[in-house]
One Martini backbone bead per residue (centre of mass of N, CA, C, O) as a GRO file, in nm:
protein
  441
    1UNK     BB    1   6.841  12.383  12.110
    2UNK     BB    2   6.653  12.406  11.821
    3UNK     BB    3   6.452  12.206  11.701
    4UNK     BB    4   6.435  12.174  11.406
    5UNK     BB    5   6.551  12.445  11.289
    6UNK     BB    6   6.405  12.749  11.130
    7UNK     BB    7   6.499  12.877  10.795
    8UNK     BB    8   6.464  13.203  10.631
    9UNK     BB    9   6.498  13.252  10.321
   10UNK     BB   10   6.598  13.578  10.073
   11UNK     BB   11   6.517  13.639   9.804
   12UNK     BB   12   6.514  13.913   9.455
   13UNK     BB   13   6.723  13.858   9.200
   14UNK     BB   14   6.632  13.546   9.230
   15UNK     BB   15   6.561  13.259   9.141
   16UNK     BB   16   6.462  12.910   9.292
   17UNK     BB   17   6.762  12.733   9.179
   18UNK     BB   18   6.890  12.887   8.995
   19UNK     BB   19   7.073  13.028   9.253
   20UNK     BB   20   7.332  12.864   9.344
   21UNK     BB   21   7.381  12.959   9.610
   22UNK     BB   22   7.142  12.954   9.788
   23UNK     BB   23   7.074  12.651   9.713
   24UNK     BB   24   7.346  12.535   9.848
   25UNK     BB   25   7.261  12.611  10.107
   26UNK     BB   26   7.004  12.461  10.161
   27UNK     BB   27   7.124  12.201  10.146
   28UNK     BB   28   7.311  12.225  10.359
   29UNK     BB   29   7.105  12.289  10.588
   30UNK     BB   30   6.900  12.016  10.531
   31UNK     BB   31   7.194  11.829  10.560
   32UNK     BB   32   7.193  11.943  10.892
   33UNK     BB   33   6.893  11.924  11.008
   34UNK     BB   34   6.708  12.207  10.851
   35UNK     BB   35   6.446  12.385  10.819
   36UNK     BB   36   6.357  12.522  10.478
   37UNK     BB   37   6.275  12.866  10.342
   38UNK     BB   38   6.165  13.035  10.101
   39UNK     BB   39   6.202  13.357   9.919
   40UNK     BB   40   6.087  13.435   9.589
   41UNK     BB   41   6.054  13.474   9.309
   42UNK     BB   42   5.960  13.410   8.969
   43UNK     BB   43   5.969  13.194   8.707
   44UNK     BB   44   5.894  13.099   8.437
   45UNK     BB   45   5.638  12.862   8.507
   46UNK     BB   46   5.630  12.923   8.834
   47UNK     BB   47   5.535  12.802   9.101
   48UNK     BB   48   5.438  12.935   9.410
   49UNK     BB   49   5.431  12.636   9.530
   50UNK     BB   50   5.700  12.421   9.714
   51UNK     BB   51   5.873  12.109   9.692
   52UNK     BB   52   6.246  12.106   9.710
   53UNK     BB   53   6.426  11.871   9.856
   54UNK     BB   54   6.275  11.955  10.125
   55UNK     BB   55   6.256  12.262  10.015
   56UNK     BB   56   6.054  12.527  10.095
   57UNK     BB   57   5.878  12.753   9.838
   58UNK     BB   58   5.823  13.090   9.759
   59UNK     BB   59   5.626  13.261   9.505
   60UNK     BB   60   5.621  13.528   9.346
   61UNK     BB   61   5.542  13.804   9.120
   62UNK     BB   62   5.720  13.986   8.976
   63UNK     BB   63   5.820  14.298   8.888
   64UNK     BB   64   5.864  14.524   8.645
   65UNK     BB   65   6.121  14.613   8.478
   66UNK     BB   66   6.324  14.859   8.561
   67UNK     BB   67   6.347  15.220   8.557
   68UNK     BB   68   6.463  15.435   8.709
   69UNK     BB   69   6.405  15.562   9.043
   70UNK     BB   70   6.095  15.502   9.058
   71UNK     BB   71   6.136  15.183   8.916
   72UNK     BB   72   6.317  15.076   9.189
   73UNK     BB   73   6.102  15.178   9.429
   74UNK     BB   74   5.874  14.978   9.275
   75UNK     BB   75   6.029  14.703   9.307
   76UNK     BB   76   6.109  14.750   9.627
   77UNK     BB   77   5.801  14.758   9.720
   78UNK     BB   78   5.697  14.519   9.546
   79UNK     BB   79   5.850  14.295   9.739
   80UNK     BB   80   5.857  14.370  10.032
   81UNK     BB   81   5.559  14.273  10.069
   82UNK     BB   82   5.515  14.014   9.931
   83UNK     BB   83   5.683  13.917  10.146
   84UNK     BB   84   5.608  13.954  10.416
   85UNK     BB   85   5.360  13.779  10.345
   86UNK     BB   86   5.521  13.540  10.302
   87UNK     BB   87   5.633  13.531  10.619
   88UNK     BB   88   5.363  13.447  10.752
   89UNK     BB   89   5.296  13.196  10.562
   90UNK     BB   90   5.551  13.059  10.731
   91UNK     BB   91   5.499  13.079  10.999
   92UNK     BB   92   5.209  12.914  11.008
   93UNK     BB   93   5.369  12.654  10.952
   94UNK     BB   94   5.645  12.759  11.079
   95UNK     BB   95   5.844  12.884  11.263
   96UNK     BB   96   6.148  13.107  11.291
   97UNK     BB   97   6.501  13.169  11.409
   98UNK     BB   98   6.581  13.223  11.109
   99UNK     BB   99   6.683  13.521  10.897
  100UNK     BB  100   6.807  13.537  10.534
  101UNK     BB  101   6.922  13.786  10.359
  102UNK     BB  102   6.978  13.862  10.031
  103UNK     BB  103   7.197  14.062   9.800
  104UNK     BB  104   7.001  14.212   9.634
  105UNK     BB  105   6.872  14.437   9.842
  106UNK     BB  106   6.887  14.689  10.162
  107UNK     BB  107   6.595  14.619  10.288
  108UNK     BB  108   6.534  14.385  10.491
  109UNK     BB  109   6.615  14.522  10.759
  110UNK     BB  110   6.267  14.578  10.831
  111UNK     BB  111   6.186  14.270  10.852
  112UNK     BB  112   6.399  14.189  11.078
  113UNK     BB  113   6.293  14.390  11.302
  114UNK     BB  114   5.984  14.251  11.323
  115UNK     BB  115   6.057  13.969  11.382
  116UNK     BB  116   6.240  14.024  11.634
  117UNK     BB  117   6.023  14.031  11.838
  118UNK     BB  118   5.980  13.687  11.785
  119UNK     BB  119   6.335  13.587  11.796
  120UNK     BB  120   6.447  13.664  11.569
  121UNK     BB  121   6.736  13.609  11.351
  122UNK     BB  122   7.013  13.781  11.154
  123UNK     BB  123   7.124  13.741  10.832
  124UNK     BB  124   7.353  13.878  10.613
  125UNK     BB  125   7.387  13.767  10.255
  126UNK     BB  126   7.658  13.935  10.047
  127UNK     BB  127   7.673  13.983   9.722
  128UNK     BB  128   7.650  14.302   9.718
  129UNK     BB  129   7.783  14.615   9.648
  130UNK     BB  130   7.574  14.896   9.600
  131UNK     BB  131   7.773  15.160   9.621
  132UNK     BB  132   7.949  14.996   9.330
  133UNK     BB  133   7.722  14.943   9.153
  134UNK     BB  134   7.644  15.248   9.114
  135UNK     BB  135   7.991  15.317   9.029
  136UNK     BB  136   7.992  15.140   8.770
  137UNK     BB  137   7.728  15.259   8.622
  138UNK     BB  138   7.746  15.577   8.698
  139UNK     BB  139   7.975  15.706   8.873
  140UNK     BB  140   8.053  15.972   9.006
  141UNK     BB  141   7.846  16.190   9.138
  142UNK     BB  142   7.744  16.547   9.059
  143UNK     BB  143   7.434  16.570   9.120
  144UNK     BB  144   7.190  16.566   9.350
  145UNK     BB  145   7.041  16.300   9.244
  146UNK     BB  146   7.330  16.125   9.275
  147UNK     BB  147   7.410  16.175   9.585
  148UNK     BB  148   7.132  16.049   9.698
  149UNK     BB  149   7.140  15.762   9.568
  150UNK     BB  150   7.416  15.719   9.747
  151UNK     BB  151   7.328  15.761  10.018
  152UNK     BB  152   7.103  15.579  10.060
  153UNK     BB  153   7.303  15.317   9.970
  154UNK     BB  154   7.438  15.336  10.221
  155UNK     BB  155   7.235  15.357  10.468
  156UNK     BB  156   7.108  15.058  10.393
  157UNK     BB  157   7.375  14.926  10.479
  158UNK     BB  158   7.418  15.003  10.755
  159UNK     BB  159   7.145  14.912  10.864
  160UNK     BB  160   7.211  14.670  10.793
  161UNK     BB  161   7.431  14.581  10.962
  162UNK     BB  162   7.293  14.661  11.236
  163UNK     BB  163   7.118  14.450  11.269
  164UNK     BB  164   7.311  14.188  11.219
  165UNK     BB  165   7.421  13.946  11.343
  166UNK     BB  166   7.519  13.829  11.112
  167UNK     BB  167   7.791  13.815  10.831
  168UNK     BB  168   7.802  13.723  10.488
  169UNK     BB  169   8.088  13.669  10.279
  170UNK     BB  170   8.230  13.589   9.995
  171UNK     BB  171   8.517  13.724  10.092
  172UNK     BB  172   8.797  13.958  10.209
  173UNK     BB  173   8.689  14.199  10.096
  174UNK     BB  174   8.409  14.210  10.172
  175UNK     BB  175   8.510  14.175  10.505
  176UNK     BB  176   8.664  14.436  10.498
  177UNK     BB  177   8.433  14.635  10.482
  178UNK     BB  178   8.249  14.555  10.697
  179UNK     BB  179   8.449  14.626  10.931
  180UNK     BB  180   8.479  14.931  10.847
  181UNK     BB  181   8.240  15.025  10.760
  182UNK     BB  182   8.011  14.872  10.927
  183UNK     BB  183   8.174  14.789  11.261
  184UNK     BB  184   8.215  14.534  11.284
  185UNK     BB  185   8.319  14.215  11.408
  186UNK     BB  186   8.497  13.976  11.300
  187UNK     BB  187   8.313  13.782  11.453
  188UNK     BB  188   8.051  13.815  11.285
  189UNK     BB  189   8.222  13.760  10.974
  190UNK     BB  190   8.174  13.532  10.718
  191UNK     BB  191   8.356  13.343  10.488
  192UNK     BB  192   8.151  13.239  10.159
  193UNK     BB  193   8.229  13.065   9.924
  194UNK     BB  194   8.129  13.037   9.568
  195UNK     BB  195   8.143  12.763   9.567
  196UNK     BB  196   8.135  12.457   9.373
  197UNK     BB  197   8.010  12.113   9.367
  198UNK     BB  198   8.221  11.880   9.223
  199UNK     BB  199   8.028  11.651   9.229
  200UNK     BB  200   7.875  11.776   9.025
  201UNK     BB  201   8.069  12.000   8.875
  202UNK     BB  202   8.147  11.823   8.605
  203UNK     BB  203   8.248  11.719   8.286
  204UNK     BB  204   8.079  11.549   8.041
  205UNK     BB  205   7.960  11.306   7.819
  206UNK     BB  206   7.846  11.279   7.566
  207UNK     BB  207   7.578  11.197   7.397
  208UNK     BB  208   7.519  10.968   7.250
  209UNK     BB  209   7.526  11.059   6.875
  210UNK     BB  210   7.711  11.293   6.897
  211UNK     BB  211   7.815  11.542   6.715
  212UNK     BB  212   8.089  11.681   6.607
  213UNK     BB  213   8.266  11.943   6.628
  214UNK     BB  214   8.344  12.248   6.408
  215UNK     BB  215   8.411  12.380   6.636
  216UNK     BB  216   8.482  12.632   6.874
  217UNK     BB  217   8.368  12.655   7.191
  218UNK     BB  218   8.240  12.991   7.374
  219UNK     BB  219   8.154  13.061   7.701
  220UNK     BB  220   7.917  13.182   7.866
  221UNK     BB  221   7.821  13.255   8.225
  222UNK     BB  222   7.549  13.459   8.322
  223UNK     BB  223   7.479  13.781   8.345
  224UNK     BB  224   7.309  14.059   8.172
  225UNK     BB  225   7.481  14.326   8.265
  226UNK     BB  226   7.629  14.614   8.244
  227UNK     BB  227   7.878  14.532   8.448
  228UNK     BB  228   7.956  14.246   8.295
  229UNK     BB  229   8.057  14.266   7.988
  230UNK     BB  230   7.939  14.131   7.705
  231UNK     BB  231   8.012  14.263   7.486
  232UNK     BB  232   8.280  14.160   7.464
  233UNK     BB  233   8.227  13.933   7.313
  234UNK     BB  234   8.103  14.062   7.095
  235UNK     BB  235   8.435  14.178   7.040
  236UNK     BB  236   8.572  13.927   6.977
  237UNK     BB  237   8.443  13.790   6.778
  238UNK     BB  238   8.489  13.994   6.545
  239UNK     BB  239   8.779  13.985   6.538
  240UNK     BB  240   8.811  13.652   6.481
  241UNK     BB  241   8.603  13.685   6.222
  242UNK     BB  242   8.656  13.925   6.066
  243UNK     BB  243   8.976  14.041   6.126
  244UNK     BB  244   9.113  13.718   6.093
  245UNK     BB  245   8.927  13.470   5.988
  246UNK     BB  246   8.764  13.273   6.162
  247UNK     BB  247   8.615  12.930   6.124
  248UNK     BB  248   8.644  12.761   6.419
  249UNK     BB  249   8.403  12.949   6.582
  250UNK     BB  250   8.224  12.995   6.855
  251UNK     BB  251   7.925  13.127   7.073
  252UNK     BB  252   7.770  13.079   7.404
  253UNK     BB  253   7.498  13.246   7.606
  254UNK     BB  254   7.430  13.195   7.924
  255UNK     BB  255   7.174  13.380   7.981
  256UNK     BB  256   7.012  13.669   8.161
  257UNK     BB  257   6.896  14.028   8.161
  258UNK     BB  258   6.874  14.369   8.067
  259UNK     BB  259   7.085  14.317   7.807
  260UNK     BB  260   7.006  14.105   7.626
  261UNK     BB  261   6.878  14.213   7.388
  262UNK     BB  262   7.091  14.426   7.315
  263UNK     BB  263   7.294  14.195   7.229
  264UNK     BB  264   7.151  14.081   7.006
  265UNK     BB  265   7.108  14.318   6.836
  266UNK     BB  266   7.421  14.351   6.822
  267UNK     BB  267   7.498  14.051   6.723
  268UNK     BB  268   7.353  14.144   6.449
  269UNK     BB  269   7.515  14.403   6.364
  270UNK     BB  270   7.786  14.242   6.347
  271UNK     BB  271   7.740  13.939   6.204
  272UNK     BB  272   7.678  13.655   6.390
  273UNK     BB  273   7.426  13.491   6.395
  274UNK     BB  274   7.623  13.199   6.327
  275UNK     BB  275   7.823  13.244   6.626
  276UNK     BB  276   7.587  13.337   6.795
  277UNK     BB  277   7.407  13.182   7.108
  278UNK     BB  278   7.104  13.225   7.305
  279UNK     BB  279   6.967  13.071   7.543
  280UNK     BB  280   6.924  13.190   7.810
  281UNK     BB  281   6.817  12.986   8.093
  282UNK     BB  282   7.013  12.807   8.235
  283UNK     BB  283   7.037  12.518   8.390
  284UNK     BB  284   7.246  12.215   8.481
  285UNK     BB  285   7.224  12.067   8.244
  286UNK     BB  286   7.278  12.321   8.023
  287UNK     BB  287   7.567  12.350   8.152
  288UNK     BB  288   7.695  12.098   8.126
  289UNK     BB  289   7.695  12.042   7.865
  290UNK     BB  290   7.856  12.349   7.733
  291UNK     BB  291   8.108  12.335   7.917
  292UNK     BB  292   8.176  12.003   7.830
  293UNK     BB  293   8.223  12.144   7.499
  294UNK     BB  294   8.405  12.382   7.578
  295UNK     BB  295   8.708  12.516   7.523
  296UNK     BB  296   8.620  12.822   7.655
  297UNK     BB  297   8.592  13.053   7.917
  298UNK     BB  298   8.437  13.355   7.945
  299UNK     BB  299   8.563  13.680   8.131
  300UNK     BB  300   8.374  13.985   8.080
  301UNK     BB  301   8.454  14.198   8.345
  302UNK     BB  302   8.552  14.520   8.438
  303UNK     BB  303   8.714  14.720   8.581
  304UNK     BB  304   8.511  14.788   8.908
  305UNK     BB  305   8.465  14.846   9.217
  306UNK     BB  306   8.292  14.589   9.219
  307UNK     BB  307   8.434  14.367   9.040
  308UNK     BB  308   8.704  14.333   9.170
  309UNK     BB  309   8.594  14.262   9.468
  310UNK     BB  310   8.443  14.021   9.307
  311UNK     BB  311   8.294  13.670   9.318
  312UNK     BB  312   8.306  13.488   9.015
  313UNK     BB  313   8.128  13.204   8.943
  314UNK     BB  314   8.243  13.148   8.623
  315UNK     BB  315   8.503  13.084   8.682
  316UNK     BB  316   8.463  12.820   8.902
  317UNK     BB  317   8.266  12.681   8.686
  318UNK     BB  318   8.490  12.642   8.472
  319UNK     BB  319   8.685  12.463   8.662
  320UNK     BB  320   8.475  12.218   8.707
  321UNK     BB  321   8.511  12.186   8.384
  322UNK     BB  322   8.811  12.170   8.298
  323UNK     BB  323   8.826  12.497   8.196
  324UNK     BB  324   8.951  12.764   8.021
  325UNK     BB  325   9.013  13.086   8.079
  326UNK     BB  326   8.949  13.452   8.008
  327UNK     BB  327   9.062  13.758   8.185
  328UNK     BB  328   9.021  14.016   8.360
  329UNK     BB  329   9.256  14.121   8.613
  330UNK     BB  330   9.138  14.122   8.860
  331UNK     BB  331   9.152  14.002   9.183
  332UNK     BB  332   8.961  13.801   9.256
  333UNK     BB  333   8.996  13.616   9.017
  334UNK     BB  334   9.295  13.585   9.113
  335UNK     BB  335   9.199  13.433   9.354
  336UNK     BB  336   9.032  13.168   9.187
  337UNK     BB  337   9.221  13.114   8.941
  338UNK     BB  338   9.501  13.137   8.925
  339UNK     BB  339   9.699  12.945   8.691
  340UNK     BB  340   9.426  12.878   8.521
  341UNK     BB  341   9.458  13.172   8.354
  342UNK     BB  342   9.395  13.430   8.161
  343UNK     BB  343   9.518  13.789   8.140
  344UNK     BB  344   9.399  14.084   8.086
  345UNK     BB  345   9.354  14.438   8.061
  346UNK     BB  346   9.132  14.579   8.106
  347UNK     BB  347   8.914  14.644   7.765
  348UNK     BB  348   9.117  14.448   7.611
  349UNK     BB  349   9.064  14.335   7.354
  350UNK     BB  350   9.321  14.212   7.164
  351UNK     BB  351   9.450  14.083   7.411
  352UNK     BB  352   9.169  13.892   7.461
  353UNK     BB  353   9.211  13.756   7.149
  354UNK     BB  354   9.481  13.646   7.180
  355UNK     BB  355   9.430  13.446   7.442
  356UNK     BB  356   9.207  13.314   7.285
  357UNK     BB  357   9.417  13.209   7.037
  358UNK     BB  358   9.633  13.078   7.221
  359UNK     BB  359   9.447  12.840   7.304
  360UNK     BB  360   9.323  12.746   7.017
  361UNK     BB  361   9.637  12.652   6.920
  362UNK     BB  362   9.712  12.530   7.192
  363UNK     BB  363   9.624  12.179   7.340
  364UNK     BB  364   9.839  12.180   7.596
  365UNK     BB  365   9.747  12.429   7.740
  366UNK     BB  366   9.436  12.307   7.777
  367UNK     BB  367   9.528  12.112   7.962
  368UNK     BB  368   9.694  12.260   8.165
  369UNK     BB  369   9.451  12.466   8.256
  370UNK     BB  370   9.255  12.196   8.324
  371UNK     BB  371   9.397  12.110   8.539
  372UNK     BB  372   9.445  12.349   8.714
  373UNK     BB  373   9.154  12.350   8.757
  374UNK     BB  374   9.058  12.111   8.872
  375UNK     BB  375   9.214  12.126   9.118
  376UNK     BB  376   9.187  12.396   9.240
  377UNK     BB  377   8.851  12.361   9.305
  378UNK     BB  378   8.868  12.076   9.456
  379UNK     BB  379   9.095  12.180   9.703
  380UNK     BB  380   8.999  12.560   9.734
  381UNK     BB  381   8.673  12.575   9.653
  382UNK     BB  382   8.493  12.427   9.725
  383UNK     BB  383   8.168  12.376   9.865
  384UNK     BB  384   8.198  12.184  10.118
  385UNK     BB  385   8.349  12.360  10.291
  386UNK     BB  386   8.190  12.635  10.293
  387UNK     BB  387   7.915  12.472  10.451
  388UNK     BB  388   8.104  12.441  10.694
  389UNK     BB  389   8.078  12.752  10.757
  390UNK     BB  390   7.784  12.806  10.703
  391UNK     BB  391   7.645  12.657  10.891
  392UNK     BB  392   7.828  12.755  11.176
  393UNK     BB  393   7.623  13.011  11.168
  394UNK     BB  394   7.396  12.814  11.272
  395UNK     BB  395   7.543  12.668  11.511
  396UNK     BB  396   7.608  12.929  11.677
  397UNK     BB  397   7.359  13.063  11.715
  398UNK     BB  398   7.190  12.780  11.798
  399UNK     BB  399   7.393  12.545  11.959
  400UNK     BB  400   7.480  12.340  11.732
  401UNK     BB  401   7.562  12.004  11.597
  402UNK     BB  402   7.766  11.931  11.348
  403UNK     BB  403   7.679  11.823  11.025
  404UNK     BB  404   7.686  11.632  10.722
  405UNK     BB  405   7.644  11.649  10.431
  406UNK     BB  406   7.456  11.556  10.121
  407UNK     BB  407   7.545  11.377   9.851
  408UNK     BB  408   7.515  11.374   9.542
  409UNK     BB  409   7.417  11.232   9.277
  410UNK     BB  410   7.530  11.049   8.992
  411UNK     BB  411   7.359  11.047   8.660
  412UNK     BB  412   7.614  11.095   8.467
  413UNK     BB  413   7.862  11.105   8.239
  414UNK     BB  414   8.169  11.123   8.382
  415UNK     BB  415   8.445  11.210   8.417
  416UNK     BB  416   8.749  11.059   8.460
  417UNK     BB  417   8.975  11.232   8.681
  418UNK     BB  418   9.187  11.012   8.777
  419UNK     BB  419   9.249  10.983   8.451
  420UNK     BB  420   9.493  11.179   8.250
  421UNK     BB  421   9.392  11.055   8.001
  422UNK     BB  422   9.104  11.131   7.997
  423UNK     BB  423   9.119  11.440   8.021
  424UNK     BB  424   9.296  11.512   7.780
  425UNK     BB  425   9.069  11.366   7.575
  426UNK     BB  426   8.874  11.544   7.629
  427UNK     BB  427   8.980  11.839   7.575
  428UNK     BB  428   9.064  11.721   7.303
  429UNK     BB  429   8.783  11.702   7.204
  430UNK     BB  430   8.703  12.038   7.199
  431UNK     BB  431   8.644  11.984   6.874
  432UNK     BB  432   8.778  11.966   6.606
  433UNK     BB  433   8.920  11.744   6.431
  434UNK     BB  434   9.162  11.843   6.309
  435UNK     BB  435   9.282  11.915   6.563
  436UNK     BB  436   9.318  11.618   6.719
  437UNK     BB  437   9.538  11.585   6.479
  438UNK     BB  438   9.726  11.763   6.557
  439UNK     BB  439   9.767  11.675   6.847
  440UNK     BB  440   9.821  11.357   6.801
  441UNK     BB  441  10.036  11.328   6.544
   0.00000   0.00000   0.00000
């Protein structure tokens, strides 16, 4: 083995920390003993460099958000620059032996094969398949210019899947593609799910002196991007506040994407502004607080070739904060939700206000899908194993011995879990009191 040997992570979609899955691996190296460099982005207000907890950290200015094929080629080559010249000043600092590059873009395999020349070995860790995120946005291509940057799409890939020494897909869906598509040998391929940290998200009291609230709060958490279908959220919202009447709901929508403004927009036209608000990018304090006071977590992602098959982590992360929530049928979605959510078929918005209302009026229903999210994301999905078996691909390569992570400390007012009345206690809490007396009346 070589001593704390010392790899190299790529990310282009989000900064760190905000990406949480990457921040989680960086943490699971680092408390394994292997020295960890991180390349991303900037967010508003962060410095170029960076040591956080222990991971060094380089972030160039992103590129101006692109729109059509020429702005996203101008995006992925001053990216792709970008990182490069920053990939020699962390070789500088100390050589690297392993370069792991996140997608999307599937570009980084050609910064791969130059690192290649010195010993450098390629993790390809997939967060999303770019040929169906292609076929998702803008259906199958009819004209020459759009069969053109599917089959592009395709070739990126294929690349990456061929340089990657190893490649860890998020599920076992995108497992299925690397081994079919990609021609790897199941041995190459670790499934890495995207599972919460459950010692760290977890439910939490409000703090002292906050306000009962007068309503039911309804949360999103995650991207809006075209894909994401947050639209639906405010065709929900429209639904039970102007068609139905009901005054005892709102919604907060954490986070932020391409069509953030066009949905602010669009909830000033539908009339929401009373009761839909837009936080921007929410940290884990900012997800903690929202989570932990929200009734019900929205997942309106629609069934398309990519979304079917990924796995979502605000499914988890509602789970992990024993919230109930209403997703449209997927599959993947259904492989972590298990019986802690209610499904309904994808784009049916009345359908989907249905389960959302029938969660509203039974708080008996809201607390027993509360348990079993808590159970199952604790027993079946969490961060722990996952962890160790992204490690055990860093182990596996460079020849080491398995460490244990390193457990996150407590320093919020959680929920006692292990007791099911202050659980029960807290589900009922999460409402106007008028509900709380009614539920326990």
């Amino acid at each position: 083995m070589v001593d704390k040997a010392h790899v190299l992570v790529i990310v282009q979609n989000l900064p760190v920390p905000l990406d949480r899955r990457v921040w989680l691996e960086c943490l699971a190296l680092k408390g394994a003993g292997y020295d960890v460099s991180v390349i991303c982005p900037k967010g508003p207000g962060d410095p170029s460099r960076a040591v956080i907890e222990g991971v060094h950290v380089y972030k160039y200015r992103p590129a101006p958000q692109a729109s059509g094929v020429l702005g996203y080629l101008w995006e992925f080559g001053y990216s792709w620059l970008r990182t490069a010249r920053l990939s020699r000043r962390v070789w500088r600092r100390q050589p690297f032996q392993v370069l792991q590059a996140c997608n999307p873009p599937d570009t980084y395999w050609a910064l791969a094969r130059i690192w290649k020349r010195r010993g450098v070995q390629f993790v390809f860790d997939q967060h999303d398949l770019n040929p169906e995120l292609f076929l998702s946005r803008f259906g199958e291509p009819e004209g020459r210019a759009g069969r053109l940057q599917l089959w592009g799409l395709r070739w990126l890939e294929r690349r990456t899947y061929a340089e990657a020494d190893h490649v860890i897909s998020t599920n076992e869906s995108y497992k299925r593609i690397a081994v079919e598509r990609g021609g790897l040998d199941p041995a190459q391929v670790t499934v890495v799910r995207s599972g919460p940290d459950t010692t760290v998200m977890r439910p939490v009291h409000p703090a002292p002196g906050t306000p009962c609230p007068r309503r039911h709060s309804l949360v999103y958490l995650g991207i809006m991007g075209p894909q994401d279908g947050v639209d639906t959220v405010l065709d929900v919202m429209a639904e039970l506040v102007h068609r139905r009447g009901r005054t005892d709901v709102q919604a907060t929508l954490l986070g932020f994407g391409d069509c953030f403004r066009d949905l602010q927009r669009r909830s000033h036209d539908l009339g929401l502004d009373d009761v839909v608000t837009f936080t921007g990018r929410a940290g884990p304090e900012m997800i903690a607080e929202h989570l932990s006071a929200a009734a019900i977590g929205l997942c309106p992602d629609h069934k398309t070739p990519l979304n079917d098959v990924s796995t979502m982590n605000k499914t988890m992360e509602y789970m992990a904060y024993a919230l109930p929530s209403v997703s449209f049928d997927l599959r993947e979605t259904q492989v972590s939700g298990g019986d802690s959510c209610l499904y309904v078929p994808s784009g049916d918005v009345v359908a989907f206000s249905d389960a959302v209302e029938r969660l509203l009026d039974d708080p008996e229903l809201r607390v027993e899908l509360a348990r079993r999210a808590r159970r199952r994301v604790s027993l079946a999905l969490d961060w722990k194993p996952q962890s160790t078996a992204y490690v055990g691909v860093y182990d596996g390569l460079l020849r080491a011995d398995t460490r244990d992570d390193v457990a996150a400390p407590a320093e919020l007012r959680y929920v006692d879990l292990s007791q099911d009345g202050e659980l029960r206690s807290f589900v009922l809490s999460r409402g106007p009191v008028a509900t709380r007396h009614a539920a326990t009346g």
